[in-house]
N, C-alpha and C positions, 0 to 999 in steps of 0.2 A: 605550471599547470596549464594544460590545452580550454580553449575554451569548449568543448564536450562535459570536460570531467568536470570544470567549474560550475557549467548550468547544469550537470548530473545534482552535481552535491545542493546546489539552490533549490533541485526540485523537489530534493529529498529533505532538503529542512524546512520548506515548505508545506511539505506531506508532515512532515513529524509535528510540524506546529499546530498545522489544522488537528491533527488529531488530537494534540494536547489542548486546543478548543472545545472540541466535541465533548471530552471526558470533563471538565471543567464545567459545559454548560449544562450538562446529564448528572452531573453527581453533587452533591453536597461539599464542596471544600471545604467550609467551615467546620466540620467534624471532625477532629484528630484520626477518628477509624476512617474514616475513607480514603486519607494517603496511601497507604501500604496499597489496597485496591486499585487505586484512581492510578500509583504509578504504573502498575501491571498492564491494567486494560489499553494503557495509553502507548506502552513498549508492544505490547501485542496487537494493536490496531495498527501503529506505526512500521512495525518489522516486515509483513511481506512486499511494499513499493521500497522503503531504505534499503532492505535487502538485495531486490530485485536491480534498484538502481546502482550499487554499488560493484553487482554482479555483473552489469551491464558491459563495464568495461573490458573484461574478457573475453566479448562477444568482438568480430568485426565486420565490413564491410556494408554489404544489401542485408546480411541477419541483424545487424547494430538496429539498421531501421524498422523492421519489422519488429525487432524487442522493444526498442522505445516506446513504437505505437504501443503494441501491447498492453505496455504499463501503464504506460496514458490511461488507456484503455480501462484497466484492471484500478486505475488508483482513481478514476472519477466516477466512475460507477460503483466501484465498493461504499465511495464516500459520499456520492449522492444517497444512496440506497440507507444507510446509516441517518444521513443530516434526517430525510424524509420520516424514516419511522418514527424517530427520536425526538424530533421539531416540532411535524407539518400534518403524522396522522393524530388520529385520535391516541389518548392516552392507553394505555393500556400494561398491564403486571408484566405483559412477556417481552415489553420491545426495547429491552436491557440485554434479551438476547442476540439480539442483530449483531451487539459489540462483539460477542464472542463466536457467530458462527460465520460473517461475513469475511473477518481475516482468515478463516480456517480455508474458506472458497479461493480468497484470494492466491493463499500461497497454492494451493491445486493447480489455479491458471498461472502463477510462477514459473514452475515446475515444466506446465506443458508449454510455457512461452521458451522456454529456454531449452527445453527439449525441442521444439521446433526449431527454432534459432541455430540450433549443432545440428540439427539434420540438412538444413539449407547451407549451412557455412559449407559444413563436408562433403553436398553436389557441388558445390560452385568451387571447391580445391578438385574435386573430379574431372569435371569437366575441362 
């Protein structure tokens, strides 16, 4: 293993762990019903930076860097955005929703990180 791929995968079990925090400190684990839940919400807040970091490696050169940032980018702000509703504002019925529409944003800027990422790789083979 390269050390790229080794601090990919630290970053990403890092991400997956915080997120398996979050869901832990948001929901009731003591309740037999909220596993089935608790695992879901935790694979789908987890999957678009694991994903994205995994994918990472097929990228290369000056797009590598720009994708990195990226997900930096996309995996601290998602996860700020979430810690805040869910922690730091005032309580409130709807901000259970963050969980579910913040990865859906996420994987959006995935998408266009890596669709930009192939459009710079394939000028700089042009060139």
């Amino acid at each position: 293993m390269t050390g790229f791929s080794v601090s990919r995968s630290v970053a990403a079990a890092v991400y997956a762990l915080a997120a398996v925090v979050l869901i832990f400190r948001a929901g009731e684990p003591g309740d037999s019903a909220w596993w089935p839940s608790g695992i879901l919400f935790g694979l789908w807040i987890a999957s678009p930076v694991v994903t994205a970091l995994w994918l990472a490696k097929f990228v290369n050169g000056i797009a590598r860097k720009l994708d990195l940032a990226m997900i930096a980018a996309i995996a601290g702000f998602g996860f700020y955005l979430q810690w805040r509703v869910m922690f730091i504002g005032p309580p409130d019925a709807q901000n259970a929703l963050i969980l579910l529409f913040v990865p859906l944003y996420q994987w959006m800027a995935v998408a266009v990180t890596f669709v930009l990422a192939w459009l710079v790789g394939l000028n700089l083979r042009e060139s």
